[in-house]
C-alpha positions in Angstrom: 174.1 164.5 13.7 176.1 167.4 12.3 174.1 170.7 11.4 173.7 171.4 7.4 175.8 173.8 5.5 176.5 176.8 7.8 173.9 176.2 10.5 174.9 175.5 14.0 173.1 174.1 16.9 171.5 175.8 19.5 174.0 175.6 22.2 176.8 176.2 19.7 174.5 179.6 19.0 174.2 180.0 22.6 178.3 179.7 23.2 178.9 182.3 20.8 175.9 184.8 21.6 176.9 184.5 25.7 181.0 184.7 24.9 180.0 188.4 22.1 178.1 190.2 24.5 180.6 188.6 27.5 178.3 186.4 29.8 180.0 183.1 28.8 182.9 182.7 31.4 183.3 183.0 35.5 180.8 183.0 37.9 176.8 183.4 36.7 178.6 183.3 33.3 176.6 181.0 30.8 178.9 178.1 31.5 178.1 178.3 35.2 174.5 177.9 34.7 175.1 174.7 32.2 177.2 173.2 35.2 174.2 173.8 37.7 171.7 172.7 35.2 173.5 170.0 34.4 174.4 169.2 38.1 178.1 169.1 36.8 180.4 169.4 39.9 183.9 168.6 40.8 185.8 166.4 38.1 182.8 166.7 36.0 182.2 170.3 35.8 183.0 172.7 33.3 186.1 175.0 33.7 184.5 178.6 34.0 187.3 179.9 31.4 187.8 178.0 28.6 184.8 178.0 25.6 183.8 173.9 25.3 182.7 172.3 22.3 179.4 171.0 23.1 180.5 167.3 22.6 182.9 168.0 25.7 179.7 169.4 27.6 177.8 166.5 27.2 180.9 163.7 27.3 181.3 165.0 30.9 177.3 165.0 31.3 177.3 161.3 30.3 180.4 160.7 32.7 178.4 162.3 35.5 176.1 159.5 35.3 178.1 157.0 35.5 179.0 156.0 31.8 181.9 155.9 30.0 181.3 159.5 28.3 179.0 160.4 25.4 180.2 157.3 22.8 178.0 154.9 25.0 175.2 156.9 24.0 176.4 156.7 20.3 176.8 153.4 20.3 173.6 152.4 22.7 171.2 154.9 22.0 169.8 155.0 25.7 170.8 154.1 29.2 168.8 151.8 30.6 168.7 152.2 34.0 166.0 148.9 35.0 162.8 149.3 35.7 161.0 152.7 37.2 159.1 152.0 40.4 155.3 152.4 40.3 155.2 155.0 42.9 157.5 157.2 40.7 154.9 156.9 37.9 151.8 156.3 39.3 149.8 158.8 42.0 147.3 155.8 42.4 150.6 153.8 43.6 151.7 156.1 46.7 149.6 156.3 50.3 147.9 158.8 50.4 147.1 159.2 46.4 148.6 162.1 44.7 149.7 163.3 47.9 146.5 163.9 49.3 146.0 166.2 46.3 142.4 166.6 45.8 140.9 166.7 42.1 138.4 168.8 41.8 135.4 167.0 40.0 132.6 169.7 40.9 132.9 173.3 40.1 131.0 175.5 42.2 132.2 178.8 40.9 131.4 178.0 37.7 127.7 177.7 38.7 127.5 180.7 40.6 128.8 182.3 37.2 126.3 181.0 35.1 123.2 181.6 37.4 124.8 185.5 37.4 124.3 185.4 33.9 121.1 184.3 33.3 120.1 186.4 35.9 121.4 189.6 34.3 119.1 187.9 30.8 122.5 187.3 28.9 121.7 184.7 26.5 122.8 180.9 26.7 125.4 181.0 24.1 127.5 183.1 27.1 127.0 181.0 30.0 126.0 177.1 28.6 129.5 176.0 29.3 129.7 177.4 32.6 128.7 173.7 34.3 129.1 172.2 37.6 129.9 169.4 36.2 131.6 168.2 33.3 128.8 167.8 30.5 128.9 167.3 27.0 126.9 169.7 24.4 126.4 169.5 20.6 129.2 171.5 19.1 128.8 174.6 17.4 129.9 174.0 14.1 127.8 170.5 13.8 124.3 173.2 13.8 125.4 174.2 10.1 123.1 172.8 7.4 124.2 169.0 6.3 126.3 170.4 2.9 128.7 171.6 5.1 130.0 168.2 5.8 133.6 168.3 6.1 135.6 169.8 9.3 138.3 171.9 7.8 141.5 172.2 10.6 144.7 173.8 9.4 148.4 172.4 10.5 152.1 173.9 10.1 154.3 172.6 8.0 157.6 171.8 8.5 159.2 174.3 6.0 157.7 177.8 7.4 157.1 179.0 11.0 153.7 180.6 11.0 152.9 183.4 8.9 156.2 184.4 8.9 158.1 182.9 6.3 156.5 182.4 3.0 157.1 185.5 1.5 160.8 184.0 1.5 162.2 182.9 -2.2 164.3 179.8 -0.6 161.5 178.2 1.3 159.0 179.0 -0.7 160.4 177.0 -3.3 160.3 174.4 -0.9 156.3 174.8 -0.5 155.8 177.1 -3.2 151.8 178.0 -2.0 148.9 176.7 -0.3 146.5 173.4 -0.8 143.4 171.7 0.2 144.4 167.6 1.5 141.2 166.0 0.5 140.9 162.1 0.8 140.6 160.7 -2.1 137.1 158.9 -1.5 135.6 162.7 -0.5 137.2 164.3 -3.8 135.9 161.7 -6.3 132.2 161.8 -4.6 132.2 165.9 -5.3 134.0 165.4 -8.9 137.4 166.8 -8.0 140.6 165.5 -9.4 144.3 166.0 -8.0 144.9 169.9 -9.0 141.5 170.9 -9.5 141.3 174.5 -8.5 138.3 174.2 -5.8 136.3 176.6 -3.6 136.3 176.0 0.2 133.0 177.7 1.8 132.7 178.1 5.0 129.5 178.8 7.5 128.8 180.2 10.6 126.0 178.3 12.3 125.1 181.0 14.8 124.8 184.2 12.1 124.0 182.1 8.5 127.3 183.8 7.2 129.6 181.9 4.6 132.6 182.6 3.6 134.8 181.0 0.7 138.1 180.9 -0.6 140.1 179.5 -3.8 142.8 176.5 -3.3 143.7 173.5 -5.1 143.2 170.2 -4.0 145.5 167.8 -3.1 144.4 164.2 -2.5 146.2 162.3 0.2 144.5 158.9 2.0 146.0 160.6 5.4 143.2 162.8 6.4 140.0 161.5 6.7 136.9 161.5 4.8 135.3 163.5 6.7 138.1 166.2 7.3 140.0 168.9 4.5 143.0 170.8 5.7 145.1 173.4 5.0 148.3 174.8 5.8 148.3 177.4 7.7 151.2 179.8 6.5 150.1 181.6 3.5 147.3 184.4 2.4 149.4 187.1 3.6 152.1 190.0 2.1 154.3 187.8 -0.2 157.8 188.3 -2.3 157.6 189.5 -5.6 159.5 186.8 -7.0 156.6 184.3 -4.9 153.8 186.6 -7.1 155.4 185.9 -10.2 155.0 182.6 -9.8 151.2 182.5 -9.8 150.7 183.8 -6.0 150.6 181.4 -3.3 147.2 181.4 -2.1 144.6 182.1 0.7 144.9 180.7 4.3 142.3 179.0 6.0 142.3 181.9 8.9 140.2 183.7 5.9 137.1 181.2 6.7 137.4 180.8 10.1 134.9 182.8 12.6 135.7 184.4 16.2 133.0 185.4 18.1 129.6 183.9 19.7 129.8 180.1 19.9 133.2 179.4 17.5 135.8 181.7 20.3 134.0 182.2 23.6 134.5 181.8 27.0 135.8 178.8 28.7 135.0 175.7 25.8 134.6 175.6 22.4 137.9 178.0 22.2 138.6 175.8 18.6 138.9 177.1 15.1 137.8 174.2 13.8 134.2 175.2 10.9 132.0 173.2 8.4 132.9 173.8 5.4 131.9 172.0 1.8 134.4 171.5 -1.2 133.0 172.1 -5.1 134.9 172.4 -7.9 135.6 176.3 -9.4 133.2 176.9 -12.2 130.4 174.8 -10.4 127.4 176.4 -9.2 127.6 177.4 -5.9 
């Protein structure tokens, strides 16, 4: 598939950045570490001074293995090369297992951490998950009261990266601001239509605090009833032009808690909170 308007791919970008600032040709040159990664070598490799396209980099690839260069692939989609042997898949399927690799099951050091702990009277939200064993406890977020019903998680989407990119007029317009998904069952048991403007309030179970923020909801039968979530990108500095437009709302990150029992030592390391979802204007 062919890039969009003026973008490249990455190796075209990497051609170009290594051939500027003159690490593209000879030996250790950009084109010398393709052939190695590659394992291109005598008829197949690349010549060290002339820039390739990357279709001739991968037609000698696919000729390297045998085919008839990278039309097979275009044609076939994948080379099937019969059946992989269980003891190329499988640890279980070699003598001795794994190598003779031994998995550790029991963790001593992690016991000898805990009982230092307690000893020194830090309290158990420090050292419960420091377990010999592998052992399951109630999770943190599950000790708020039952209105906080819902697990709010937060995603990416596919048009920003991070936080990064939302103050930009181009993909903004793309996804213009931020949402609450709510499934459609959950929104109509709370009285919340698609575009309702809703408050999301969060609470700590280990300190009682709450914490809420604005959104509109979105209903969508892809997230569960028991699950809201928002994308992550927005709350932050913004464009002018993006302000104009009615702001693009909070992020989640607003609601979430660090600290004692939601960001702590070796489980639990989750931003995952209970959260309820009521319309704006309703009582809270």
């Amino acid at each position: 598939m062919e890039p969009m308007f003026e973008s490249k791919g990455e190796i075209d970008i990497y051609l170009d950045l290594t051939e500027a600032i003159g690490t593209l040709y000879g030996e250790d040159g950009y084109l010398d570490q393709v052939n190695k990664a590659l394992g291109l070598e005598d008829e197949f490799a690349l010549p060290l001074d002339t820039k390739p396209t990357v279709r001739e980099i991968f037609d000698l690839w696919a000729k390297s293995k045998g085919v008839e260069g990278v039309s097979y692939f275009e044609e076939n989609g994948v080379l099937d090369k019969g059946p992989i042997p269980a003891n190329k898949r499988y640890g279980y399927a070699v003598d001795p297992p794994f190598a003779g690799a031994v998995h550790r099951l029991y963790g001593e050091s992690l016991l000898v951490a805990q009982r230092a702990m307690r000893d020194k009277g830090a309290e158990e939200i420090y050292w419960q998950d420091y377990t010999a064993l592998p052992t399951w406890r109630q999770l943190t977020f599950d000790k708020s009261p039952a209105e906080y019903d819902l697990t709010l998680i937060s995603y990416h989407q596919i048009e920003h990266k991070q936080s990064r990119s939302s103050f930009m007029p181009l993909l903004a317009e793309l996804s213009p601001r931020s949402r609450v998904d709510i499934n459609p069952v959950t929104a109509e048991a709370r009285g919340i239509e698609q575009g309702d403007e809703v408050w999301v309030e969060s609470q700590n179970a280990i300190t009682g605090e709450t914490r809420r923020i604005e959104s509109w909801a979105a209903l969508t039968s892809s997230i569960r009833p028991d699950t809201v979530g928002m994308p992550h990108h927005f709350g932050g500095w913004t464009h002018p032009v993006n302000r104009a437009n009615g702001g693009q709302g909070p992020s989640p990150n607003e609601i979430y808690y660090t600290g004692e029992g939601y960001t702590v030592q070796t489980a639990d390391q989750t931003f995952h909170v209970k959260v309820r979802v009521y319309p704006v204007g309703e009582e809270a």
